[in-house]
N, C-alpha and C positions, 0 to 999 in steps of 0.2 A: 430107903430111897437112894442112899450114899451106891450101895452097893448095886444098885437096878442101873446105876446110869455109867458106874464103872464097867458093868457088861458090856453096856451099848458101845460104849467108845472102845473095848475089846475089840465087837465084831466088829465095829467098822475099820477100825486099823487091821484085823484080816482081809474082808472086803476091800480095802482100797491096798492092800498089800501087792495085789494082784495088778495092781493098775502102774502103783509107783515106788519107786525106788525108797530104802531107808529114811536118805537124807531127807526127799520131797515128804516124808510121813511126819518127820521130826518138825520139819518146819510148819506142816498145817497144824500140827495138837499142840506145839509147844506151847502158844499165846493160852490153851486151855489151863495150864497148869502152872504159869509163870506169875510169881508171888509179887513181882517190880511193879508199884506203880504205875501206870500212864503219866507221863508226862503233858501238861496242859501247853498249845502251844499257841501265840498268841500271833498277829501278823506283820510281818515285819515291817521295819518304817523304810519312808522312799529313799534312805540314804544306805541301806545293806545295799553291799556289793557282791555278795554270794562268791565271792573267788577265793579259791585254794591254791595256795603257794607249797613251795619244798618245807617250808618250815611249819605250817599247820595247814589244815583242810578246813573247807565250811562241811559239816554232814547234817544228815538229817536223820540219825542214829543217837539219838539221847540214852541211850544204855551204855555206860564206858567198861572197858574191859581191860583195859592197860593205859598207862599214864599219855601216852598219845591220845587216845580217847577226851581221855579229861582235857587236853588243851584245845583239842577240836572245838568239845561242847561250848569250853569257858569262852571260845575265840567267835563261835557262830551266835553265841547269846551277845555281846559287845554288837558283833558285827549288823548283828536284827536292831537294833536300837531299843533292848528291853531295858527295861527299870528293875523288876522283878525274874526271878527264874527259879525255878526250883526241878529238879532232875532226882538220881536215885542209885545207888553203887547196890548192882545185884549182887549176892551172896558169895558167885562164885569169883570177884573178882577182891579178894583177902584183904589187898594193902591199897585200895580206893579210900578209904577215910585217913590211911595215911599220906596217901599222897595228895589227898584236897588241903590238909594240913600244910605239904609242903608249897604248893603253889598259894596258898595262901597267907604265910607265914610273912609278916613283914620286912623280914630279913631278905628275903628273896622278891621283894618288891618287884625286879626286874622282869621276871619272868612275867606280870599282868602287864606292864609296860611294854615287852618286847610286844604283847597279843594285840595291845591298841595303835602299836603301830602300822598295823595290816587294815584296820578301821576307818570310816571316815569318820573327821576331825570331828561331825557334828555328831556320834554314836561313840567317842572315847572318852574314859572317866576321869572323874577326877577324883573320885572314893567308890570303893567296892566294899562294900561289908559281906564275910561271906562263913554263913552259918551252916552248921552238920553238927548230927547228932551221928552216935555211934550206932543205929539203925541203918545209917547210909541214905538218911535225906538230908540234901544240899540248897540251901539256897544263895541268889547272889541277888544284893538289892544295888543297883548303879546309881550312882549319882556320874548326870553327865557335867562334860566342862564346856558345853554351850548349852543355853538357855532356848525358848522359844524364841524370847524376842532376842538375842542374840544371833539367830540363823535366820529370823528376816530380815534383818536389818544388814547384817553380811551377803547375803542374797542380793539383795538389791542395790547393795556398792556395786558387787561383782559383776552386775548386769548393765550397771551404769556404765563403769569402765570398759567391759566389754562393745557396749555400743559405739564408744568414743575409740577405741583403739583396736577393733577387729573389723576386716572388711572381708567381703566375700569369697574373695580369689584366695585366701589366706590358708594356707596347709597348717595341719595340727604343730607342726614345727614352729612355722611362723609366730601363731596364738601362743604358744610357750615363751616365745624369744621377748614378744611385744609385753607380755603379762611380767615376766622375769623381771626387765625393762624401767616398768613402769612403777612399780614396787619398788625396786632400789631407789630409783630415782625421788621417790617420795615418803622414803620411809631409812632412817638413822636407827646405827644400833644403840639400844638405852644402856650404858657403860652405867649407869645410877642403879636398875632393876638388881642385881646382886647381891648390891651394898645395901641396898634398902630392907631386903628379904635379911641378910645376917643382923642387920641392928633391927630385926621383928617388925619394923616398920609396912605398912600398906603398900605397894607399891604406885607412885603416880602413875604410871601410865601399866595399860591392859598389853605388854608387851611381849608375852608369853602364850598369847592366844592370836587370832588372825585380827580382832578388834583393833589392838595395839596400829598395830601399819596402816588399818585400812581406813583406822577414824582419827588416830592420834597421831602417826606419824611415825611410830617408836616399834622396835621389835628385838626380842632375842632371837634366837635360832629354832624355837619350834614357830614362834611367830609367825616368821617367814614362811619356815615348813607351813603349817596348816594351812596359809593363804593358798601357796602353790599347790597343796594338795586339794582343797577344794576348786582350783580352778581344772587340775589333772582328771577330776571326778569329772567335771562340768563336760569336759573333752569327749568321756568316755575310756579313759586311756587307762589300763591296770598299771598301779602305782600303790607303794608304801612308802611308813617313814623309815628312813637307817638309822641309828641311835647307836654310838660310840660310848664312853663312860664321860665324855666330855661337850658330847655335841650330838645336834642332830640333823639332817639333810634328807632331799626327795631321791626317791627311785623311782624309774617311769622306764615301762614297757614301750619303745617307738621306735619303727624303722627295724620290724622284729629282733629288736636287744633288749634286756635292760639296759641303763644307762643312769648315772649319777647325775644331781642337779641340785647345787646349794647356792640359795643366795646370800645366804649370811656373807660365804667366804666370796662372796662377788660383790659386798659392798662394805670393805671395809674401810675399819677408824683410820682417818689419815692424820697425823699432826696438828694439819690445820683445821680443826675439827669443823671448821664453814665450809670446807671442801665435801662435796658428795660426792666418793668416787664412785664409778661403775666398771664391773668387768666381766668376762665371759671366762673366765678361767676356767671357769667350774660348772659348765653348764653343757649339758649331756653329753658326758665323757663317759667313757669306760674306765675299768677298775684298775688295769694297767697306768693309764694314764694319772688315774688318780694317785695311786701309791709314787709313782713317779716323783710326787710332789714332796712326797717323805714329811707329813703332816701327821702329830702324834692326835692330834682331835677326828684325824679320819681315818683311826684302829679300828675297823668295825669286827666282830664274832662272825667267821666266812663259814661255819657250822650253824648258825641261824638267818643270816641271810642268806640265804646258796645261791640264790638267781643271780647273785654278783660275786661269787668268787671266783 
């Protein structure tokens, strides 16, 4: 039988010889004889934003072939909001289980962190556990760092305050400035959250997540970030996060630029710490201007973020 059916597909690669070119014949048989798994694929949640940046792509090519490949895959599986994933390192691509290795390797933490920056806040993890055998099956299981009832409940501030401080004549600019705004104005940086995490302790307040500002009052610098980033989402507007070795800040595509926008650095600790100052310093500027300021927390990698160098 092996061999009756090996004929058939002869004559028809002569038969359609005539029709089409090499390449177009490789492409129709190859699926015939390709040993790779199918990958299962599952549908994305309503927070994937499917955009491809200089520094990784979304694809929909789950066979990787070079370590570009692999950060595509690991970047479009985040960016779907899967829990589970599991893909497959064909044969012909040697050093795929050593490179799943390396992006996976806790040492190099940065590089899953750099990929959740490109995410929205409510599809970024907060543990990826990621197994492979030396067959070249990969799985990656996410734990995300919002909950369900986390992203209603943040939903519905957003919508809240949205109602109270956006009006209809208001340009996407506007909605930025008034959101920016109102966030500073109601939210202190937590100078405690640091100290608390070195001496092992729980942190009081949620201030490293959008929760912190938007129900407690308190924020660090991704804080801030994820609020503005899911309001950036809410907009429509292509936007990531930048992350320095020290900090983290929004980028947002408007007024066809990138353009920088941190509120941390626009609400800071003053002496009199009853004081809530507010400032626009830092609020959609360019990279020029940013460096201008000669701030070592706003080093960013201009090789992975490129939109802004």
């Amino acid at each position: 039988m092996k061999k009756y059916i090996i004929t058939i597909l002869v004559c028809i690669t002569m038969t359609l010889g005539v029709i089409y070119k090499l390449d177009d014949l490789v492409n129709i048989l190859s699926p015939l004889f390709d040993s790779t798994p199918a990958v299962i694929l599952e549908n994305k949640n309503r927070f994937a934003k499917k955009d491809s940046y200089e520094f990784v792509q979304s694809t929909d090519d789950f066979v990787p072939y070079n370590y570009q490949d692999l950060l595509n895959i690991f970047y479009t599986a985040l960016d779907a909001g899967y829990e589970t994933f599991t893909f497959y390192c064909p044969t012909e691509y040697l050093d795929c289980v050593k490179d799943v290795e390396r992006i996976s390797n806790p040492n190099n933490i940065d590089i899953l962190t750099t990929l959740g920056n490109y995410v929205s806040p409510y599809n970024n993890f907060t543990t990826m556990r990621i197994q492979y055998d030396t067959a070249g099956e990969v799985t990656l299981d996410i734990s995300h760092l919002y909950s369900k009832e986390d992203i209603n409940l943040i939903g519905s501030k957003i919508d809240s305050i949205w109602k109270e401080i956006v009006t209809t004549d208001m340009t996407n600019e506007d909605i930025i400035y008034a959101f920016h705004d109102y966030i500073i104005n109601n939210t202190k940086y937590d100078e405690l959250y640091e100290k608390e995490l070195n001496e092992k302790k729980t942190p009081t307040h949620q201030s490293a997540k959008a929760n912190g500002p938007l129900f407690e009052g308190y924020a660090i610098c991704s804080g801030y970030t994820d609020v503005m980033a899911i309001v950036l989402d809410k907009l429509g507007l292509r936007n990531f996060k930048i992350a320095s070795n020290t900090h983290v800040w929004n980028a947002v595509y408007i007024n066809d630029k990138w353009v920088h926008l941190d509120l941390t650095w626009d609400d800071p600790v003053s002496e009199n710490h009853e004081v809530n100052t507010l400032l626009h310093k830092f609020y959609l500027i360019d990279t020029e201007t940013l460096e201008g300021f000669d701030i070592k927390d706003h080093t960013f990698d201009k090789s992975i973020y490129l939109e802004l160098k």
